[in-house]
KEMITOR-357112 format. One line per field, with one value per residue (C-alpha): residue number from 1; x, y, z; residue in three letters. Coordinates in nm, 4 decimals, decimal comma. Layout:
! residues N
pos: [NUM ...]
px: [X ...]
py: [Y ...]
pz: [Z ...]
code: [ALA ...]
//
This chain:
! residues 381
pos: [1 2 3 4 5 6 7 8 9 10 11 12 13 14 15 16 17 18 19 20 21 22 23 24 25 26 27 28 29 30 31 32 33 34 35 36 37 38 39 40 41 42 43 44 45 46 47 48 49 50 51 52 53 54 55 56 57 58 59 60 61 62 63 64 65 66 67 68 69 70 71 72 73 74 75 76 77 78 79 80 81 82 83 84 85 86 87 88 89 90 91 92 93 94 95 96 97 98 99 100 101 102 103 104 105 106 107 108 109 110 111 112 113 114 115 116 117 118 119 120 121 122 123 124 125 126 127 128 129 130 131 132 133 134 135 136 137 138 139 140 141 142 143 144 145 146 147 148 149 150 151 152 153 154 155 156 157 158 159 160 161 162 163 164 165 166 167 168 169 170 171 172 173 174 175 176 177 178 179 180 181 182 183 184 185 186 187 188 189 190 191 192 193 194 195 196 197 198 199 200 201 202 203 204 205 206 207 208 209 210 211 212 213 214 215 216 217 218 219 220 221 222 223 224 225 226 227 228 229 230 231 232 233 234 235 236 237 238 239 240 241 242 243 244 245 246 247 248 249 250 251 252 253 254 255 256 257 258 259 260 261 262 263 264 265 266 267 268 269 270 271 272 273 274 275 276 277 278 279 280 281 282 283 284 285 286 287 288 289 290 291 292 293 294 295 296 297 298 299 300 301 302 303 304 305 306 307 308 309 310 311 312 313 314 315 316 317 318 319 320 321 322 323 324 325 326 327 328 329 330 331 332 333 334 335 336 337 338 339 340 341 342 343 344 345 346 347 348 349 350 351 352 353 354 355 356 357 358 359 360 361 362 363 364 365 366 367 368 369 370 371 372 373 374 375 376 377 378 379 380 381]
px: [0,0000 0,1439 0,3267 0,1069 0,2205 0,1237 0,2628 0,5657 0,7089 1,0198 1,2444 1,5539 1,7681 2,0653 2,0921 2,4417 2,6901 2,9138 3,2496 3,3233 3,4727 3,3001 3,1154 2,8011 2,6546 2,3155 2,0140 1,7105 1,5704 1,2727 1,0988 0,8633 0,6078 0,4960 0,2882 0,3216 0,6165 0,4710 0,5230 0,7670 0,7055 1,0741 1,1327 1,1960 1,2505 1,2782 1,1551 1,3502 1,3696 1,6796 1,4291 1,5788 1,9236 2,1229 2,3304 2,2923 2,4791 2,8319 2,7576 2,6349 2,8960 2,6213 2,3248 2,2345 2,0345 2,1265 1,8922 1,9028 1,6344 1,5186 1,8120 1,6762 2,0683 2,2432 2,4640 2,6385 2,6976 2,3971 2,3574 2,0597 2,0498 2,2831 2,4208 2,3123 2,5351 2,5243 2,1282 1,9564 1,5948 1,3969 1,5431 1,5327 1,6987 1,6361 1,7130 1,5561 1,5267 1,3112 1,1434 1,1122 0,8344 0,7791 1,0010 1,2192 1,5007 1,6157 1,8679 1,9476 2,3036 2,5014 2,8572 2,9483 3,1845 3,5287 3,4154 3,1344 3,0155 3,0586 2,7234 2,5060 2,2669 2,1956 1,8528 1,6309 1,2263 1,1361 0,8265 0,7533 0,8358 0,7615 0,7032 0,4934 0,2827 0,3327 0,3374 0,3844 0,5180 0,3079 0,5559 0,7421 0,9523 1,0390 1,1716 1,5274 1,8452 2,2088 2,4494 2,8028 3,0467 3,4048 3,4279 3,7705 3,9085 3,9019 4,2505 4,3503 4,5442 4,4914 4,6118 4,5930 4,9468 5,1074 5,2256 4,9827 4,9200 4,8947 4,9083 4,8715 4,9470 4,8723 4,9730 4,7898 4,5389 4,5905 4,4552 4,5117 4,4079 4,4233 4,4645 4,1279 3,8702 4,0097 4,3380 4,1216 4,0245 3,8154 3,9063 3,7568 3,5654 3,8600 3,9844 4,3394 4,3613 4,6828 4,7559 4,8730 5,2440 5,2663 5,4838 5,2683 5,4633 5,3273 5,4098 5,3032 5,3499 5,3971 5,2727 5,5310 5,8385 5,9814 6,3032 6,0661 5,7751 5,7430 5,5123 5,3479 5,1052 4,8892 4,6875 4,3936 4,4978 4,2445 3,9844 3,8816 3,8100 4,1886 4,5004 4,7040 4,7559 5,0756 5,2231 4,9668 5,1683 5,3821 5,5590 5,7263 5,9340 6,1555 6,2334 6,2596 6,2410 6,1343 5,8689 5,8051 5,7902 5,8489 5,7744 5,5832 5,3293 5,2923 5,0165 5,1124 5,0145 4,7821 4,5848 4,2362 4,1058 3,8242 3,7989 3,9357 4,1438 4,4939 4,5494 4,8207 4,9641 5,1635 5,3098 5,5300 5,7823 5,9193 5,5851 5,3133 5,3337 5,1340 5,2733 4,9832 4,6889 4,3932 4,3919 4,5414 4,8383 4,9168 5,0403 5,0247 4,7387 4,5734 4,3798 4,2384 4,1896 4,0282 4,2198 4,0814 4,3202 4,3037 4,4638 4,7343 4,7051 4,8852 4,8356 4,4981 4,1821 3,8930 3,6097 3,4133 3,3663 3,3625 3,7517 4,0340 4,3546 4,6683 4,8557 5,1785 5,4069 5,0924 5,2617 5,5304 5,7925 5,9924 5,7669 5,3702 5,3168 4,9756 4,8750 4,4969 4,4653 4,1154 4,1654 4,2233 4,1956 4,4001 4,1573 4,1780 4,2827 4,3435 4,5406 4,3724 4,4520 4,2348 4,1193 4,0097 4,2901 4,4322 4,7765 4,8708 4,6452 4,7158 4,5841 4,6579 4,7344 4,8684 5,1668 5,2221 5,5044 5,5004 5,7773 5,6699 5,9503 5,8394 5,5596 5,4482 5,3732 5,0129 4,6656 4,5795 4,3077 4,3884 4,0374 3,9945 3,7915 3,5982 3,3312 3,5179 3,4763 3,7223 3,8856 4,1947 4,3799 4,7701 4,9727 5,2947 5,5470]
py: [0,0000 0,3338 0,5160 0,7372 0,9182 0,8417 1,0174 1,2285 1,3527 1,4453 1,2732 1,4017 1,0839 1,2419 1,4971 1,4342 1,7028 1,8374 1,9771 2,3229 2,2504 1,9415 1,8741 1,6993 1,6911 1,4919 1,7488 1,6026 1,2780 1,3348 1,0284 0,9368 0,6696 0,5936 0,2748 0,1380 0,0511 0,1695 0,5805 0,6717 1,0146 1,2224 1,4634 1,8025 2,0504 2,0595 2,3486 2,3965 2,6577 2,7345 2,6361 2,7433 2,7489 3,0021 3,1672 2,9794 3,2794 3,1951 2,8653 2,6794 2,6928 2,5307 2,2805 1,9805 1,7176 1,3056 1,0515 0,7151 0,5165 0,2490 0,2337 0,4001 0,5504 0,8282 0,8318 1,0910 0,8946 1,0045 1,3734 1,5490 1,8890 2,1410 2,2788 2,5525 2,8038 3,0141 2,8615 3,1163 3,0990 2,9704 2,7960 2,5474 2,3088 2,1703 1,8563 1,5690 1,1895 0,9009 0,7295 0,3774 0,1462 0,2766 0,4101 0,6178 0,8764 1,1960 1,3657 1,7586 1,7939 2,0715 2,1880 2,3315 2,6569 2,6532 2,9534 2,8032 2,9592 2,6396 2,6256 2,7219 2,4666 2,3496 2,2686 2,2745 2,2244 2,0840 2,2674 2,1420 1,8926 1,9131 1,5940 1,7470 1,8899 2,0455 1,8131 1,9072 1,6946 1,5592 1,6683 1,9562 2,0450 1,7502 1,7382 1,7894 1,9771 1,9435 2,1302 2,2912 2,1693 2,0756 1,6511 1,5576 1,1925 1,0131 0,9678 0,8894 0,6078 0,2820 0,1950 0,4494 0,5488 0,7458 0,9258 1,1776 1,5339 1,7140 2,0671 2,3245 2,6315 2,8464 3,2551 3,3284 3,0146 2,7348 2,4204 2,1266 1,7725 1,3970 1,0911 1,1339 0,8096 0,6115 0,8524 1,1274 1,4656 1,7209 2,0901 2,2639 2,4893 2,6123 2,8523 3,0640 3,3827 3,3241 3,6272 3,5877 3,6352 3,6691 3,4028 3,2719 3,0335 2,6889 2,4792 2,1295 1,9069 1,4743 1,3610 1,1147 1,1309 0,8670 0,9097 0,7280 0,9772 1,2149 1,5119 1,6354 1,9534 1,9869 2,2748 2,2943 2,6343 2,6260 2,5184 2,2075 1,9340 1,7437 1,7764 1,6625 1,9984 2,2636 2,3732 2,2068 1,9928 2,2973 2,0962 1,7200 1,6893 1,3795 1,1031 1,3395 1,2263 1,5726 1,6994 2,0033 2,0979 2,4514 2,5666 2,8606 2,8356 3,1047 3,1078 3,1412 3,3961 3,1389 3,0538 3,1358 3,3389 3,2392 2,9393 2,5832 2,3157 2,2420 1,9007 1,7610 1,3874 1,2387 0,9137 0,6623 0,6205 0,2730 0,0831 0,1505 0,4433 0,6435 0,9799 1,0851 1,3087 0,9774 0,6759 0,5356 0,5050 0,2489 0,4520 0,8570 1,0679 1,3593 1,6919 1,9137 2,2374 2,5711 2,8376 3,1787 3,2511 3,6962 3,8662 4,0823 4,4178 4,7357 5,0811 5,1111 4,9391 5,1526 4,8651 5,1576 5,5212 5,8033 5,9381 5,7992 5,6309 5,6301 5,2731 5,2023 5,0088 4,7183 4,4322 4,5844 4,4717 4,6685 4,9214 5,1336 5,4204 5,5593 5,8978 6,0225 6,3875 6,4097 6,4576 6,8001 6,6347 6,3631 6,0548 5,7385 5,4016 5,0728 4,8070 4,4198 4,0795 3,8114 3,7197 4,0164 4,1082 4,4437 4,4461 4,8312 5,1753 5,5271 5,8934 5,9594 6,3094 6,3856 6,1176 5,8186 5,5967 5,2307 4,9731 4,6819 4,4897 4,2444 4,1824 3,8128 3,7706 3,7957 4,0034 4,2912 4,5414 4,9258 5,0896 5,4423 5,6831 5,5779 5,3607 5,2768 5,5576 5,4210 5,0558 4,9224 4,5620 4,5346 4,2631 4,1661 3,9307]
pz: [0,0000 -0,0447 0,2438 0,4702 0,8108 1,1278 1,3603 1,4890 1,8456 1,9818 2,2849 2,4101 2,4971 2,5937 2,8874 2,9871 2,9959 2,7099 2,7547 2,5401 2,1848 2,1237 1,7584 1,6479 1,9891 2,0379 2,1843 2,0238 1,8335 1,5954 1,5748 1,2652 1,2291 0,8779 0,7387 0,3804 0,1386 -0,2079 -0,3241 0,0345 0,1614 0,2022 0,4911 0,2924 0,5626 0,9677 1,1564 1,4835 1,8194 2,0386 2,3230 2,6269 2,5298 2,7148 2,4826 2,1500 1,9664 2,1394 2,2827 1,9431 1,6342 1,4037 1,3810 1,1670 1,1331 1,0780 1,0208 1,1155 0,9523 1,1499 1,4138 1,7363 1,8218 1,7835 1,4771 1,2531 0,9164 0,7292 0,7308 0,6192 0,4255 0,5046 0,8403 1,0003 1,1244 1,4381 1,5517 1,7520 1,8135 1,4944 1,2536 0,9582 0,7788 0,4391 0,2943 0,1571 0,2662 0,1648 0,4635 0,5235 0,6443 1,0513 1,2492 1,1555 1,3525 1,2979 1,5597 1,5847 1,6792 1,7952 1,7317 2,0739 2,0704 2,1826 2,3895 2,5115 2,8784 3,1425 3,3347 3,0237 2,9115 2,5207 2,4368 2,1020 2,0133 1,6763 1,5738 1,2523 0,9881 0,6183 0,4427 0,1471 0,3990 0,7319 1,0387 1,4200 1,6613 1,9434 2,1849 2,0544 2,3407 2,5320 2,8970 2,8905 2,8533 2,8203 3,0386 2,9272 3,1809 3,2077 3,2726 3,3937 3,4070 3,7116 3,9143 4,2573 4,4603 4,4687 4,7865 5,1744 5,2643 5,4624 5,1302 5,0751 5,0013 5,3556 5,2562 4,9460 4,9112 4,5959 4,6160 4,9709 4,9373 5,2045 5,1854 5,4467 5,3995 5,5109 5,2962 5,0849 5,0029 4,6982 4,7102 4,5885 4,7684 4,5599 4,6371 4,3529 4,5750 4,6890 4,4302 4,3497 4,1151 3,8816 3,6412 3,2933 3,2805 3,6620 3,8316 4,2032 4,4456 4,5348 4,7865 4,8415 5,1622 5,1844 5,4575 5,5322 5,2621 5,1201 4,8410 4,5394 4,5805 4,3148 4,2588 3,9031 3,8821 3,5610 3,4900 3,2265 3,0531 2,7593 2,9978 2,7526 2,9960 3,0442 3,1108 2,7364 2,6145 2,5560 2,8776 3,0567 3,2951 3,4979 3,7762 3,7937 4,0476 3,9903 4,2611 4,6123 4,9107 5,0808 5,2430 5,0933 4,7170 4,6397 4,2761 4,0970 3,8359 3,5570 3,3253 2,9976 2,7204 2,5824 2,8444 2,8809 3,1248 3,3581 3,6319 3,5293 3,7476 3,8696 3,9637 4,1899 4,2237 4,4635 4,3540 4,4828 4,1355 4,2901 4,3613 4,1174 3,9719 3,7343 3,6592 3,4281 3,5169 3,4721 3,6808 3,9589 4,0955 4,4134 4,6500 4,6976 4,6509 4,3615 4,4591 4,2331 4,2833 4,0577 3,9591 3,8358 3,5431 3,4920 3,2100 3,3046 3,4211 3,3192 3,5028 3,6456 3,7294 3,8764 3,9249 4,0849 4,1686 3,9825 4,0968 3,9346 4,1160 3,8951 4,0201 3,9338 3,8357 3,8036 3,8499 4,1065 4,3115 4,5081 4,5926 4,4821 4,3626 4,4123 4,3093 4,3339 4,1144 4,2168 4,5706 4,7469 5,1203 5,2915 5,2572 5,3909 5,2277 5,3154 5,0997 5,1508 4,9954 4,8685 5,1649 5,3171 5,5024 5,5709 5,4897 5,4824 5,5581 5,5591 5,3839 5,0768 4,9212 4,5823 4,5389 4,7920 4,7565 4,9320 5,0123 4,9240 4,8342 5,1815 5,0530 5,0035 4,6061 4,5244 4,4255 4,6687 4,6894 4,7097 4,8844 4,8714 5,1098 5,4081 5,2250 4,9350 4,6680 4,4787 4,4323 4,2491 4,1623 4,1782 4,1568 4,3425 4,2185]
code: [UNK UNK UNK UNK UNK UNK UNK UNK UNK UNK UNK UNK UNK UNK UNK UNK UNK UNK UNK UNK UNK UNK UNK UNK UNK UNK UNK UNK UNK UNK UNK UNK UNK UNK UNK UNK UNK UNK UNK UNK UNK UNK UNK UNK UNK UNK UNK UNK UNK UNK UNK UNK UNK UNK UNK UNK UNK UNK UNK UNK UNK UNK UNK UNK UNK UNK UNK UNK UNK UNK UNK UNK UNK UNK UNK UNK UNK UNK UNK UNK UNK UNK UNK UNK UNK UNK UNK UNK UNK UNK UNK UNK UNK UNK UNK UNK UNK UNK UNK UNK UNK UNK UNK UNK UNK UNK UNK UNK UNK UNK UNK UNK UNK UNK UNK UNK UNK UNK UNK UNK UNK UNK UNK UNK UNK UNK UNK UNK UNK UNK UNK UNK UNK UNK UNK UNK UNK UNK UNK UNK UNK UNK UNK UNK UNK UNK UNK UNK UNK UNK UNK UNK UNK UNK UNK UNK UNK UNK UNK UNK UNK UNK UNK UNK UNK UNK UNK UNK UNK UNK UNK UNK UNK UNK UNK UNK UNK UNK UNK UNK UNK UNK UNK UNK UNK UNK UNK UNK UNK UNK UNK UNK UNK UNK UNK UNK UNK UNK UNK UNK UNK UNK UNK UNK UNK UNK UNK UNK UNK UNK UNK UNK UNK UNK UNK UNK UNK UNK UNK UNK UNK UNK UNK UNK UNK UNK UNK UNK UNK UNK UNK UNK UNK UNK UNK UNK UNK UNK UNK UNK UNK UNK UNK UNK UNK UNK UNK UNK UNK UNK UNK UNK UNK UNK UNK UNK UNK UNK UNK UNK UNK UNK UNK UNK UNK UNK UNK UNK UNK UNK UNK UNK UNK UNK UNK UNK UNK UNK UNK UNK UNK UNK UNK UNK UNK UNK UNK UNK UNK UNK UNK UNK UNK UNK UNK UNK UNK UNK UNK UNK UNK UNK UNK UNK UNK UNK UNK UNK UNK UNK UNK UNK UNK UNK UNK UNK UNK UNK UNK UNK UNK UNK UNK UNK UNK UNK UNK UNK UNK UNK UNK UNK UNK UNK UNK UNK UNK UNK UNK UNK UNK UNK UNK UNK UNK UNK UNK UNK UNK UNK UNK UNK UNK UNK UNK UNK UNK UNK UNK UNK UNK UNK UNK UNK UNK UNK UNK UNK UNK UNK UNK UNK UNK UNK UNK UNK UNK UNK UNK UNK UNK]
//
């Protein structure tokens, strides 16, 4: 008998997450029933929405379609029509495919930016089909979304040891720690600002040091998801039989800025070992942590009020120069860290010059006036 339709919705299969920079990413199946083998009816044209995408325009390189005939999975060898680039809200895609007896699958895909925002979600609707005539879905807009997020490999220690990672410390961040479950301790809501260019000390203690143990630091610069990249591992120790390691980490020109992880191992080189960022090793211990990776700053920085503070030199080191041109009165100021803490106060009048060549390396805060009316960044190295 010849082909007639019988019905249409969409499902979304897939909600898992999707790292940035990923193609051909699954968001919806359009599903097709059809009865009869005589005269098939083609899909010409499928009519699509965003949905409740966050930011399609940066988050969503392109769009396209794939069918599947009969084979209820998600595949990318049969594409249909042409892509579409930069989706955002309505749009449609043309093509043309011969239906077979029943079922049959279609599946929007995304390309997913580079530059993709982590913690934005991907979602679509398929509002209408064309198979000679218009068709809409019984479910348009199914239940369902896919979130942008950054899905690192699993790694840890096989085995508890005395070897393990008892204390970090990144710039003016401390973190303290036992022998975590499965040689694993999670730390990412503990978080370190690292400057572009700008060199921050790190120190890392064993627990218990033994002269095998050896200790790697990887950092995701281009904030894709691992660890396999250029420049990404930024400390390896060697065999050392110490208890502390003392290095700096310096994030390089083409790193990206916003929050991503540094990971630490411990391993024992002698019994076990693994000295890559996935898996497990038998003895030691890995922590990972976030960083907040900032562009580097030259001159000044006023995040608020209406008067303007000339900083310099921005990044210093022996000494700050502050000068505030607005300002006929001796006002108050007050210099903080990252953590709050004062760390130098006095008026300011015209020029002020501070030592700072004491100064542990780091981000601080310059506040001006009695409730702020001004507020600068400097860094020291």
């Amino acid at each position: 008998s010849p082909m007639t339709f019988v019905s249409s919705t969409t499902k979304q299969d897939n909600t898992s997450s999707i790292k940035p920079n990923q193609p051909a990413q699954e968001i919806i199946k359009i599903q097709i029933n059809t009865s009869g083998d005589l005269a098939p009816l083609s899909v010409r044209s499928f009519s699509f929405d965003t949905g409740e995408s966050t930011n399609p325009l940066t988050d969503i390189t392109l769009a396209r379609v794939y069918y599947t005939g009969a084979a209820n999975g998600f595949s990318t060898t049969t594409p249909f029509g042409d892509a579409f680039v930069s989706p955002q809200g309505d749009f449609t895609i043309n093509g043309e495919q011969e239906m077979i007896n029943g079922t049959n699958y279609f599946w929007l895909a995304y390309d997913v930016s580079a530059s993709a925002t982590v913690g934005n979600i991907l979602d679509a609707a398929c509002t209408s089909l064309n198979i000679g005539m218009d068709v809409t879905p019984e479910e348009t807009n199914p239940e369902g979304h896919r979130l942008i997020e950054l899905i690192y490999c699993e790694a840890g220690g096989t085995h508890l040891s005395q070897e393990h990672i008892s204390l970090v410390t990144i710039g003016s961040v401390q973190q303290s720690s036992e022998d975590g479950m499965d040689g694993y301790e999670d730390f990412t809501a503990t978080i370190a600002e690292l400057m572009i260019g700008v060199s921050t000390p790190v120190t890392v203690k064993n627990n218990v040091p033994f002269s095998s143990d050896e200790l790697i630091i990887w950092a995701d610069w281009n904030i894709d998801g691992d660890f396999e990249d250029e420049d990404e591992q930024v400390y390896k120790s060697g065999p050392l039989g110490i208890t502390t390691y003392t290095t700096s980490i310096t994030p390089p020109a083409h790193a990206k800025p916003g929050l991503t992880r540094l990971r630490i191992r411990l391993h024992d080189t002698a019994f076990g070992p693994n000295a890559t960022p996935c898996g497990n090793a038998n003895l030691g211990e890995v922590e990972d942590y976030t960083i907040d990776v900032k562009e580097e700053m030259v001159g000044v920085e006023q995040v608020e009020g209406s008067r303007t503070i000339i900083v310099y030199p921005n990044p210093m080191s022996e000494e700050l120069t502050l000068e505030y041109p607005d300002n006929q009165t001796s006002t108050p100021f007050h210099i903080t860290n990252v953590l709050g803490q004062t760390h130098y106060q006095g008026f300011l009048s015209g020029k002020t010059i501070i030592q700072t060549n004491q100064w542990p390396p780091g981000i601080y805060f310059i506040h001006v006036g009695v409730k702020t009316e001004s507020l600068a960044r400097v860094i020291k190295f």
